[in-house]
C-alpha positions, -999 to 999 in steps of 0.1 A, spaced: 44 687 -589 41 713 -610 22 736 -585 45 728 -563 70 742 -583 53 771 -591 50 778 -554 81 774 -547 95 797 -569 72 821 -553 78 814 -519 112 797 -521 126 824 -493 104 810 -471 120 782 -449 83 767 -445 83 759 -480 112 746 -483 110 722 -458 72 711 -472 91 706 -507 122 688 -495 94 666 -471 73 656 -504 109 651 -526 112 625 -498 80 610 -501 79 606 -538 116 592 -536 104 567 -514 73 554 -536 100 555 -563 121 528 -546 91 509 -531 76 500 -565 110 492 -581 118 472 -551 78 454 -559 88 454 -599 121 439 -592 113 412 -566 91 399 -597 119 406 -625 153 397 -605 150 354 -608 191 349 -605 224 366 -593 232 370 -633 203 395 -633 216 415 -600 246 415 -612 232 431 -652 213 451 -628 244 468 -610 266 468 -640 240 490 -660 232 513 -628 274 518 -625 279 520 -661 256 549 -662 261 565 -627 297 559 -618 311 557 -659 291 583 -672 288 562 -703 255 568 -726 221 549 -722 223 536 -753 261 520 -744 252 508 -718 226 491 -726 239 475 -755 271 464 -735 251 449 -706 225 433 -733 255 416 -752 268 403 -717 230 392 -711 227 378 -741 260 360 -737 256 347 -704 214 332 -714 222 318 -745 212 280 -755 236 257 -744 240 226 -762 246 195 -748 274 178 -763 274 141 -759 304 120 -753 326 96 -772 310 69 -748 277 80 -754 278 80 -792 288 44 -789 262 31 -769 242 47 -794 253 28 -823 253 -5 -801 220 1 -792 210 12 -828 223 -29 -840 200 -44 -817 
C-alpha cells in the first residue's frame, strides 16, 4: 500500500492509475468486510449482541461520540443486559421447603 501510494502521488494525473488505485481500495474494502462478516458469524450468538454491535458502530459514526465513550456506554449496557440473574423463589416454594425439611 505504501507503493502504491507513492505511485500515485507520482502518477495521480494519470486516469490509469487512478482507476488501478480506486479497483484495489475496492478489493481491500471487500476482504475487510469478508473477514468481519467470518469473525462475527463466530462472535454474534444473540440479537443483544447485534444490537451492542449497531449501537457502538452509530455511536461512533452517526454521534460522533469518542471511542472511549462509547465503548464504555455500550459495555455498561452489555454488562447490564448479561448479568447473573438470580432466581428468586416463591412464598410457595419456601414452604414446601420447610415441610419437606420436617419430614
Amino acid at each position: 500500500m505504501v507503493l502504491a501510494g507513492i505511485a500515485y502521488g507520482q502518477h495521480s494525473v494519470r486516469p490509469w492509475a487512478t482507476a488501478g488505485l480506486r479497483g484495489v481500495a475496492a478489493a481491500a474494502t471487500g476482504l475487510l468486510a469478508a473477514t468481519w462478516f467470518q469473525i462475527g458469524k463466530k462472535s454474534l450468538k444473540g440479537v443483544y449482541d447485534a444490537v451492542f454491535v449497531v449501537g457502538a458502530i452509530l455511536g461512533i459514526t452517526y454521534f460522533k461520540a469518542g471511542v472511549p465513550l462509547t465503548l464504555l456506554v455500550v459495555g455498561g449496557f452489555a454488562i447490564f443486559a448479561y448479568r447473573p440473574h438470580v432466581k428468586h423463589e416463591t412464598a410457595g416454594e419456601e414452604n414446601e421447603e420447610w415441610i419437606r425439611s420436617l419430614h
